[in-house]
Backbone as JSON Lines, residues from 0, in Angstrom:
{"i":0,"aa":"X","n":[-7.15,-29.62,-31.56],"ca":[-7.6,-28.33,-31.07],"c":[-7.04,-28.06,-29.67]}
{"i":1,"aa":"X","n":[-7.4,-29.23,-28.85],"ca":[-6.73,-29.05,-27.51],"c":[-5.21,-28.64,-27.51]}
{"i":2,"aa":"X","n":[-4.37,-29.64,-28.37],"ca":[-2.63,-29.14,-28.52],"c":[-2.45,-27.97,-28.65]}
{"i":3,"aa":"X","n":[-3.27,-27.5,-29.83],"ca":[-2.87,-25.65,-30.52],"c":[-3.03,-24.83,-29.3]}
{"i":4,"aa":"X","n":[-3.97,-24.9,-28.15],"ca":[-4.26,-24.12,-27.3],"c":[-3.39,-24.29,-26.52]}
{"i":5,"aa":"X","n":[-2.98,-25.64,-25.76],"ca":[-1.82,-25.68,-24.9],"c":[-0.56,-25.35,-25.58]}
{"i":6,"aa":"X","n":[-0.55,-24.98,-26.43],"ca":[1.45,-24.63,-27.48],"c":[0.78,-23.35,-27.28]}
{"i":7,"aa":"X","n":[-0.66,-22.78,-27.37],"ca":[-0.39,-21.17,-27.49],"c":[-0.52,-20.72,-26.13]}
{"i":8,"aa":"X","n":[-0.94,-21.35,-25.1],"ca":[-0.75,-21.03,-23.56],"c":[0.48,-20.85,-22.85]}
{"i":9,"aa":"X","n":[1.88,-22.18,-23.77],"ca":[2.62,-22.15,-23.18],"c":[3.61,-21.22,-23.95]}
{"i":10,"aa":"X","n":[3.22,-20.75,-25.25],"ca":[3.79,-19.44,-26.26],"c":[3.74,-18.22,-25.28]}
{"i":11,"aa":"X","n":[2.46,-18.21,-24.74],"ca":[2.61,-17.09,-24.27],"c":[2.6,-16.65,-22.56]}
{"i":12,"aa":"X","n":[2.76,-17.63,-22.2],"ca":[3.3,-17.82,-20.75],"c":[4.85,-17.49,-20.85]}
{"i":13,"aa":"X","n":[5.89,-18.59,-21.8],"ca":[6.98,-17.84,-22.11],"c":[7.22,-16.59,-22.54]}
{"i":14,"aa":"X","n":[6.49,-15.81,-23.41],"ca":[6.75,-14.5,-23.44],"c":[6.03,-13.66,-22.39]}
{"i":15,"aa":"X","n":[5.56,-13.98,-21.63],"ca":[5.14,-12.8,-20.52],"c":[6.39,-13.22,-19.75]}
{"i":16,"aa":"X","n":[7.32,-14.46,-19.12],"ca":[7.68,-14.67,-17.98],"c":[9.12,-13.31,-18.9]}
{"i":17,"aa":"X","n":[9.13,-13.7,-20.12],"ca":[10.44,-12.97,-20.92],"c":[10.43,-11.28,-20.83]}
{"i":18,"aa":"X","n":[9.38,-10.97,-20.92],"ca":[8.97,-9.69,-20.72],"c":[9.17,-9.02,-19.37]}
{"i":19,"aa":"X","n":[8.76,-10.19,-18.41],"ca":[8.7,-10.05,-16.47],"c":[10.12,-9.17,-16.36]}
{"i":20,"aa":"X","n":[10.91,-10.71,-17.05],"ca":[12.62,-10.81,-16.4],"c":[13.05,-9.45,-17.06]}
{"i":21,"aa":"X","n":[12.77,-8.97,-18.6],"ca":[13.3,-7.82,-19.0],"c":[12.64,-6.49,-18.4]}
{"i":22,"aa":"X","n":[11.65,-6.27,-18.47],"ca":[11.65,-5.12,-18.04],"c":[11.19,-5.02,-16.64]}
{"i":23,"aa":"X","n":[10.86,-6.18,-15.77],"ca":[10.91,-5.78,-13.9],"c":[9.33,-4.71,-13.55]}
{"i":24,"aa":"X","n":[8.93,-5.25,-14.24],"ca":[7.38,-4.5,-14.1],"c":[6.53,-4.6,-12.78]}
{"i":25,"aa":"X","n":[7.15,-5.22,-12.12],"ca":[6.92,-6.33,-11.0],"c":[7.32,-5.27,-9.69]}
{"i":26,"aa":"X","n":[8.76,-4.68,-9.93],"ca":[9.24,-4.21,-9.12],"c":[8.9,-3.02,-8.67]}
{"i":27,"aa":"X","n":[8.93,-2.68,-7.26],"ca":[8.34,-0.99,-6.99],"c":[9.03,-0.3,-7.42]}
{"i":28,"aa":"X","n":[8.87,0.74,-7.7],"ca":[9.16,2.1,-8.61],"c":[10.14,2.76,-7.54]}
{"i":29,"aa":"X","n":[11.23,3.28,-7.47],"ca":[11.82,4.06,-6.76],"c":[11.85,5.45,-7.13]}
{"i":30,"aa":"X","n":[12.11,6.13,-5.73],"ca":[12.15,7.45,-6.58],"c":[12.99,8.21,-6.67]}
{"i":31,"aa":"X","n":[13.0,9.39,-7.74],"ca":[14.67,9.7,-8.3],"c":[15.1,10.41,-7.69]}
{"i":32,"aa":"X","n":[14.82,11.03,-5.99],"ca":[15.7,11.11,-5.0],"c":[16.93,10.56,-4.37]}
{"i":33,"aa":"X","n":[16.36,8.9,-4.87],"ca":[16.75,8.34,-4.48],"c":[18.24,7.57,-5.33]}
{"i":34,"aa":"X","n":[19.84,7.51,-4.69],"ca":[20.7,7.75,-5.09],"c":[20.89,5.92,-6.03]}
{"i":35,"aa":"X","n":[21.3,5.87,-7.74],"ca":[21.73,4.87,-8.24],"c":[22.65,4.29,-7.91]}
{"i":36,"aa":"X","n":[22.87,3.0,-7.13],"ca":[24.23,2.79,-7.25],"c":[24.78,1.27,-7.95]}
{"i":37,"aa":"X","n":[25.76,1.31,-8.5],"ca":[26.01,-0.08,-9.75],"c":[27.42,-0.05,-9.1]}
{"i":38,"aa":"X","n":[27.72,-1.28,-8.42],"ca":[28.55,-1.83,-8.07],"c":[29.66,-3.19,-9.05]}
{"i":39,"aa":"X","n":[30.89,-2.75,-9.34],"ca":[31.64,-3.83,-10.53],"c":[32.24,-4.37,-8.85]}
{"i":40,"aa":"X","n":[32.42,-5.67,-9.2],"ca":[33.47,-6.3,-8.33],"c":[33.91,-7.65,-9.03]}
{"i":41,"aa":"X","n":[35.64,-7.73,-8.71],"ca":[36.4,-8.88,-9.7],"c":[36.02,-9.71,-8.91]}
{"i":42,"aa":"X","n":[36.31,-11.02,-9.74],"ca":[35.88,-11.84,-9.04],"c":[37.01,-13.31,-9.19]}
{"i":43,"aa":"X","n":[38.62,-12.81,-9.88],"ca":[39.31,-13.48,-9.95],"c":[40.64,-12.39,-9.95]}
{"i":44,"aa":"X","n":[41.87,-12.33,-9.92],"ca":[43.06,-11.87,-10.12],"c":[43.42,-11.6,-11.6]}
{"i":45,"aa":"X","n":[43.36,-10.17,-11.46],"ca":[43.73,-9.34,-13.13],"c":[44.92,-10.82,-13.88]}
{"i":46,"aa":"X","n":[44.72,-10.83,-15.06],"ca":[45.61,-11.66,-15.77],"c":[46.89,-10.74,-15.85]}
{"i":47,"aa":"X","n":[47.82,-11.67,-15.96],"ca":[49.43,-11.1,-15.94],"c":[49.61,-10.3,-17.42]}
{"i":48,"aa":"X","n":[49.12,-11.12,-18.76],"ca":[49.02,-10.26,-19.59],"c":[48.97,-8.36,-19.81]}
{"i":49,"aa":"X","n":[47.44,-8.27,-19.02],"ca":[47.1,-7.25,-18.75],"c":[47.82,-6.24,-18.09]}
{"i":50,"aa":"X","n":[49.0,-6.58,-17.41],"ca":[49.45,-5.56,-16.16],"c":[50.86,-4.93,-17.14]}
């Protein structure tokens, strides 16, 4: 009885921490004044192929 409870404590400790990381529920809300910005940056030299 004790095991089933600790496998379902730690069932669902992993899916809340899974839930945390995906949707950021955690995080303050910004507001949509406020400008998106998504930054790409390389992080090695384009392959010669490619050019």
């Amino acid at each position: 009885m004790s095991f089933g409870l600790s496998l379902l404590a730690v069932l669902l400790l992993l899916l809340f921490l899974r839930f945390s990381f995906r949707y950021s529920w955690w995080a303050p809300a910004v507001d949509y004044q406020q400008p998106r910005i998504l930054m790409y940056h390389m992080i090695s030299d384009p392959k010669k192929s490619t050019q």
